[in-house]
C-alpha positions in Angstrom: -18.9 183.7 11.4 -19.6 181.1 13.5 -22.4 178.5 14.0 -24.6 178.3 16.9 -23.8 175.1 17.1 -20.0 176.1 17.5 -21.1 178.9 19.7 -22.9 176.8 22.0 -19.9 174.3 21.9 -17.5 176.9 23.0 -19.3 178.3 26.1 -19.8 174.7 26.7 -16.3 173.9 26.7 -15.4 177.2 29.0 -17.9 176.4 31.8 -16.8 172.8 31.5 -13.3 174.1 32.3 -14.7 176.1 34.8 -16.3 173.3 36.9 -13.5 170.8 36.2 -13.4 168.7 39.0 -16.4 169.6 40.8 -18.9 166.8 41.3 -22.1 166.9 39.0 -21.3 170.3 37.5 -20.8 169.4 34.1 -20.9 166.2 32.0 -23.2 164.6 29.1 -26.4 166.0 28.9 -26.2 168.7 31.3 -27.0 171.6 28.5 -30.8 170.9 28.5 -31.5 173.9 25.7 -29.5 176.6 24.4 -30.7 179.8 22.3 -28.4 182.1 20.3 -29.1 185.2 18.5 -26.9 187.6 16.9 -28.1 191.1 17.8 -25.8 192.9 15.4 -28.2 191.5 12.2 -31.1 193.4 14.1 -32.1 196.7 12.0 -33.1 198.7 14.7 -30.6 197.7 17.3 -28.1 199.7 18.7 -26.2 197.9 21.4 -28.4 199.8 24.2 -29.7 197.4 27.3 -31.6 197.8 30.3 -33.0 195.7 33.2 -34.6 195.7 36.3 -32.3 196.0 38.9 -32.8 193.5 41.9 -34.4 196.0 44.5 -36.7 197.3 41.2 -38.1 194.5 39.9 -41.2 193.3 40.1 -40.5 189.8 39.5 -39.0 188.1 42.6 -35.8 189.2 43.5 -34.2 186.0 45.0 -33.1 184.5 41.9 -30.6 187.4 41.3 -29.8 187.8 45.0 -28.7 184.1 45.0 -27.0 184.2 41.7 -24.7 187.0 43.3 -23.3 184.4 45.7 -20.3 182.0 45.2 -20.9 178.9 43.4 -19.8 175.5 42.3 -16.8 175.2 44.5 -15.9 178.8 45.4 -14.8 179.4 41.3 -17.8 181.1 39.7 -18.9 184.6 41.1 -22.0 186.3 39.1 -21.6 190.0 38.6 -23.0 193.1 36.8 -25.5 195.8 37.1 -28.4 193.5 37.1 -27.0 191.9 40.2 -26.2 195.3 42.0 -29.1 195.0 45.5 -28.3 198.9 46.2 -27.5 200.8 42.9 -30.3 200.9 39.8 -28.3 199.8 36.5 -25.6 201.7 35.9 -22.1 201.0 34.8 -21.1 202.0 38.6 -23.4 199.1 40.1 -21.4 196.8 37.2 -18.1 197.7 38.9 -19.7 197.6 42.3 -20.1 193.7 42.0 -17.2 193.4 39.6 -15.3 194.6 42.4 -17.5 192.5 44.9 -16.7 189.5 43.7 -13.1 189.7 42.8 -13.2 190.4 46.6 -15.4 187.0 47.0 -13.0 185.0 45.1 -9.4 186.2 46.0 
């Protein structure tokens, strides 16, 4: 098992990759906090999830609208249900932006 420490070090080390040569998208002390929590030691959890979707939320919805466009040099594309402006959650609004941005980026 590893740490959270190592956790956070990995993901680190893959967006850092990501971003390589991109100015001021990654260096020393860009990771202001990080939290990690291991769902699978949770009793009553059973790898079920649900969330808003963008049109059905009643927080704002331009935060997810904006994460759904291209970022940080044309190499990051944000996708998944949750990002989905016309289908609720489903697995088919998760391939609809899958799809989406592989679009985006090729």
């Amino acid at each position: 098992s590893l740490t959270e420490e190592r956790v956070v070090a990995e993901a680190v080390g893959q967006i850092e990759a990501v971003f390589k040569g991109c100015r001021g998208a990654a260096g020393d002390g860009w990771v202001v906090a990080s939290v990690v929590h291991d769902w699978a030691r949770e009793e009553h959890i059973r790898c079920g999830y649900s969330s808003p979707s963008i049109m059905h939320s009643e927080v704002s919805s331009q935060p997810r609208a904006d994460m759904a466009q291209p970022h940080h040099c044309g190499r990051t594309v944000f996708c998944g249900e949750a990002t989905n402006q016309d289908v609720n959650v489903t697995i088919q609004s998760a391939m609809e932006t899958g799809t989406e941005a592989a679009r985006q980026l090729l």
